[in-house]
C-alpha positions in Angstrom: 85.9 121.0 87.9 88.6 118.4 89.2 89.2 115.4 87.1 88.9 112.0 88.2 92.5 110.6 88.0 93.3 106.8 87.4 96.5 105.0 87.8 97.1 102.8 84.6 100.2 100.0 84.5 98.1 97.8 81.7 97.4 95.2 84.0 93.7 94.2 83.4 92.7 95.4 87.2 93.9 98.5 86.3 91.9 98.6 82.8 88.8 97.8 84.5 89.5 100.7 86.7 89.8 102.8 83.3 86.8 101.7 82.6 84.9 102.4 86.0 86.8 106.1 86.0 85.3 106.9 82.7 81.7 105.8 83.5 82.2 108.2 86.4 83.5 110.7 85.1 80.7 111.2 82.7 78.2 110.9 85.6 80.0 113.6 87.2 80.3 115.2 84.1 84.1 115.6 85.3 87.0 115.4 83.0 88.9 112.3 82.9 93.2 111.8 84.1 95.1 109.0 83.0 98.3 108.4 85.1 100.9 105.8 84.5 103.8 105.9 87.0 106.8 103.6 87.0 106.5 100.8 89.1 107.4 100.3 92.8 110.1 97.9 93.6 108.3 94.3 94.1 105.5 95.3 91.9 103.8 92.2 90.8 103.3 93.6 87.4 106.6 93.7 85.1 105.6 94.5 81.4 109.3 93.6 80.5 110.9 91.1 82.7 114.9 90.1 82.0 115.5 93.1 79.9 118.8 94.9 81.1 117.9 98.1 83.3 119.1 100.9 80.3 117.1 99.2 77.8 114.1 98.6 80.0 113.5 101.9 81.2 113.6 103.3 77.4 111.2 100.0 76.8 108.8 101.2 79.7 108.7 105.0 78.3 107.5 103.7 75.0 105.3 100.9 76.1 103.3 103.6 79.0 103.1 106.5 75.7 101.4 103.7 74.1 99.4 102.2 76.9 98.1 105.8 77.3 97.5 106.6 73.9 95.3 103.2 73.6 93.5 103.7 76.6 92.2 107.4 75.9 91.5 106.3 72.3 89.5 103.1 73.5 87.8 105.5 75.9 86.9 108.3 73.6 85.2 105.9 71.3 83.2 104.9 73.9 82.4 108.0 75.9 81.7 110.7 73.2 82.7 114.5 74.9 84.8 112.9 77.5 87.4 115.4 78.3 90.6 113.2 78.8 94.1 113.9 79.4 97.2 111.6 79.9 100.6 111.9 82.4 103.8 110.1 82.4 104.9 110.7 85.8 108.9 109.2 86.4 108.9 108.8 90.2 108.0 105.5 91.6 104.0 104.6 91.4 103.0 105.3 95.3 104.4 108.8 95.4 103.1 110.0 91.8 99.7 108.7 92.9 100.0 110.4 95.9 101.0 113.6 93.9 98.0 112.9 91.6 95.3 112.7 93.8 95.9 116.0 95.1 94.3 117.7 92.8 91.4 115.2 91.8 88.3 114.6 92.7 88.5 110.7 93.1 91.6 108.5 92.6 90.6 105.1 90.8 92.9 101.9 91.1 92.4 98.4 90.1 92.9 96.1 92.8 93.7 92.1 92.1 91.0 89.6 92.2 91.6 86.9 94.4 90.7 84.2 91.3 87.0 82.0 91.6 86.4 84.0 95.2 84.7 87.8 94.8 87.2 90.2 96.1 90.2 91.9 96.1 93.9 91.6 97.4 95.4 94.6 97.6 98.8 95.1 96.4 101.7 97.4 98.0 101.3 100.1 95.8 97.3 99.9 96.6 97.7 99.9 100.4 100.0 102.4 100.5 98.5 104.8 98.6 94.7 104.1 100.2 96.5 104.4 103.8 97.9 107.6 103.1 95.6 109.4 100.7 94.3 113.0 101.5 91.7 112.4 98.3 88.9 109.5 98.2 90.3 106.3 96.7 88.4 104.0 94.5 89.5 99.7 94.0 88.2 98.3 91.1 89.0 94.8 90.5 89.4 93.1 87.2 86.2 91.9 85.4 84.1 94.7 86.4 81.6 95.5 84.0 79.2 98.6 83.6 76.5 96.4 84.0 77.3 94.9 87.6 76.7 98.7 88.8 73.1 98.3 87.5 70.0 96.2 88.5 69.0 93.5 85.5 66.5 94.3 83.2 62.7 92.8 83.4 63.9 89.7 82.3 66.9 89.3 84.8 69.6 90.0 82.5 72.2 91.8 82.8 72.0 95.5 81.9 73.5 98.8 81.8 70.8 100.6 81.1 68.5 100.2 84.3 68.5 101.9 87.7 71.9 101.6 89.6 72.3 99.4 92.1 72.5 100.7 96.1 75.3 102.8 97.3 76.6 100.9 100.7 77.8 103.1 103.3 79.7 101.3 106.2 79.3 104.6 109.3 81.1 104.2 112.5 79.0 106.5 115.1 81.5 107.1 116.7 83.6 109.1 114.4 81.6 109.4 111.4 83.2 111.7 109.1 81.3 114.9 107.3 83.5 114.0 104.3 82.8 110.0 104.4 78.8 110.8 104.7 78.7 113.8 102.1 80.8 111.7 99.5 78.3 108.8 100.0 75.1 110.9 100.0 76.5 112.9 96.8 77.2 109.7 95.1 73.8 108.0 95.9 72.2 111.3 94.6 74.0 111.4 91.3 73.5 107.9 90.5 69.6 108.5 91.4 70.5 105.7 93.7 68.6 104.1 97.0 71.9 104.4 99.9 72.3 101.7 102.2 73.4 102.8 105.9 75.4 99.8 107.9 76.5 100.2 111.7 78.3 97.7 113.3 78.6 97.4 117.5 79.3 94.7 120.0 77.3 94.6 123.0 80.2 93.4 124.8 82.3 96.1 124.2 79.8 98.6 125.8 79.6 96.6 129.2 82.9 94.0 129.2 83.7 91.0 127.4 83.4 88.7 130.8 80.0 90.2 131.9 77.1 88.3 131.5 74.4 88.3 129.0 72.0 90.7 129.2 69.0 90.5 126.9 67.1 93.0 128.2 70.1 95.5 128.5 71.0 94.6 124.1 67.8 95.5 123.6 68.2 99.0 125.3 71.4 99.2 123.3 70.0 98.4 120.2 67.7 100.9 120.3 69.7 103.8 121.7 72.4 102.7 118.5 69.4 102.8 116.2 67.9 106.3 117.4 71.4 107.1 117.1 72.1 106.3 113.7 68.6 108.0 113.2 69.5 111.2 114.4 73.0 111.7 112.6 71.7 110.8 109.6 68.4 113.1 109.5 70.2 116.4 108.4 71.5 115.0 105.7 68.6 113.0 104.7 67.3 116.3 104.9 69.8 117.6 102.5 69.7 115.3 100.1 66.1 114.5 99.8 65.7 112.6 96.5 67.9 109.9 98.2 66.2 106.7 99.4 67.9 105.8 102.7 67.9 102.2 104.3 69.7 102.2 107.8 70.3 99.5 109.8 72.6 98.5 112.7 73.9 95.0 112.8 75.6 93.2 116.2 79.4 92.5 114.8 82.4 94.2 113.0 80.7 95.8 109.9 83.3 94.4 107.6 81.4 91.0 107.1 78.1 92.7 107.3 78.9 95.1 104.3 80.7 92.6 102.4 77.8 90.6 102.2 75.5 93.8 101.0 78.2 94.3 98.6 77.2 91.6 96.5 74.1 94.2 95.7 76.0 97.0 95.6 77.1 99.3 92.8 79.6 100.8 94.9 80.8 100.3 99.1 82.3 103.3 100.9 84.4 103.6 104.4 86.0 105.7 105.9 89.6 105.9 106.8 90.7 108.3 110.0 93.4 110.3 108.6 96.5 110.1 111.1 99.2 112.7 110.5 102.0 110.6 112.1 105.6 110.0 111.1 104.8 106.4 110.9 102.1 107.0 108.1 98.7 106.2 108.0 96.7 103.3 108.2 93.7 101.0 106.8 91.2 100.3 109.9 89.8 97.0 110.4 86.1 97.6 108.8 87.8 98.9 105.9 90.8 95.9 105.4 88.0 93.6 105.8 86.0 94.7 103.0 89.2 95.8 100.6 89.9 92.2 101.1 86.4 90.6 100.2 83.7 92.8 98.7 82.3 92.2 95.3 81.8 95.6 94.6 84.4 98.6 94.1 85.1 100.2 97.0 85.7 104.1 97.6 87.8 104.5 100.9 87.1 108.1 101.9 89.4 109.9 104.1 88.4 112.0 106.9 89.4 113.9 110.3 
């Protein structure tokens, strides 16, 4: 069984993102990685700024062995049997995460909140390591609770104890991804969660921005997009039958469309098309979009 690996630095983003990783890792009955790497030049987050370079790095290696050992203890206590283990990598934070998430199941970083409005801004290290990930990457921003993952109770409080809420799966039909679809279907079905299918198009892109308006002719293109989204996602309906599936294509990018279903979401996956390129790879638009807003952690799953 891979382990679930999360990058710590002991900024609270990244503790939430502890947190989520634990939760998951007992769902998945997986064993948990704890990761601290030294940060990247420009990181926002400096545990011990003004401190001469000798004595800082010797300060860093003390304060990460602690971080760790207070993390896994604070999870331990409350995850009982949660197999946990803790790294101190010394190369810079993108390419020890990298390295990390080669052999996990799921890499899990915090992601900063963009203060009173629901989201995330995605930091350097973040970006890069989303962009060019071979392993599905989870951003979890600070303040996330168990309980936002899960529907209130009777009374409309909040509760971590109820059903989960939806899975949201943003699918381009286009180039839809076995892995993007099987890691959302997988996820949905382990929670014992409904899985919410969006779909984005733009009518004008099928027959030219400057030609005119043709009701008649979006209505023929809704339907062939909805039969289409239909058919791809029957065999694995079939597959995964215990999973309650709500489809739906939506006129627009999907970014605004799923980061309004975010707000109901217990978790929001994309897809990212893998480009093996000198140059790097790269966040598409549906998934920058919802990185950037959604209320929910997102899972950015990477795919040919």
């Amino acid at each position: 069984m891979l382990a679930i690996t999360v990058g710590l630095d002991g900024s609270p983003e990244s503790l939430a993102a502890a947190d989520w990783a634990a939760r998951e890792a007992v769902q998945r009955e997986a064993p948990l990685r704890l990761l601290h790497a030294v940060a990247s030049p420009g990181s926002s987050y400096t545990p011990f700024p003004g401190i001469p370079a000798p004595d800082a790095i010797a300060a860093q290696r003390d304060w990460a062995a602690h971080l760790l050992r207070e993390t896994e203890s604070r999870l331990r206590e409350g995850h009982t049997g949660l197999r946990i283990t803790t790294q101190q990598a010394e190369e810079q934070a993108v390419p020890a995460l990298l390295a990390g998430a080669e052999d996990t199941e799921l890499l899990v970083l915090g992601s900063r909140g963009l203060g009173a409005v629901a989201g995330f801004l995605v930091g350097s290290v973040a970006h890069a390591v989303v962009a060019r990930s071979e392993r599905p990457v989870v951003l979890v921003r600070a303040g996330e609770h168990a309980t936002d993952e899960h529907l209130p109770d009777v009374t409309g409080a909040a509760a971590s104890n109820t059903p989960y809420r939806d899975v949201v799966l943003g699918l381009d039909l286009e180039e839809p991804g076995d892995a993007v679809l099987a890691f959302a279907f997988e996820t949905a079905a382990g929670r014992a969660a409904g899985l919410r299918v969006v779909h984005g198009w733009n009518p004008a892109a099928v027959y030219g921005h400057a030609a005119a308006q043709d009701s008649e002719l979006d209505a023929e293109l809704a339907e062939e997009k909805r039969l289409g989204l239909r058919d791809l996602l029957r065999p694995w309906r079939d597959k995964f039958p215990g999973v309650e599936v709500r489809a739906q294509t939506v006129i627009g990018s999907a970014g605004r469309h799923l980061v309004h279903a975010s707000r109901d979401a217990s978790l929001v996956v994309v897809g990212r098309k893998e480009r093996h390129a000198s140059v790097g790879g790269r966040i598409g638009p549906v998934a920058h979009a919802v990185l950037q807003h959604a209320s929910a952690p997102v899972a950015v799953v990477p795919h040919d």
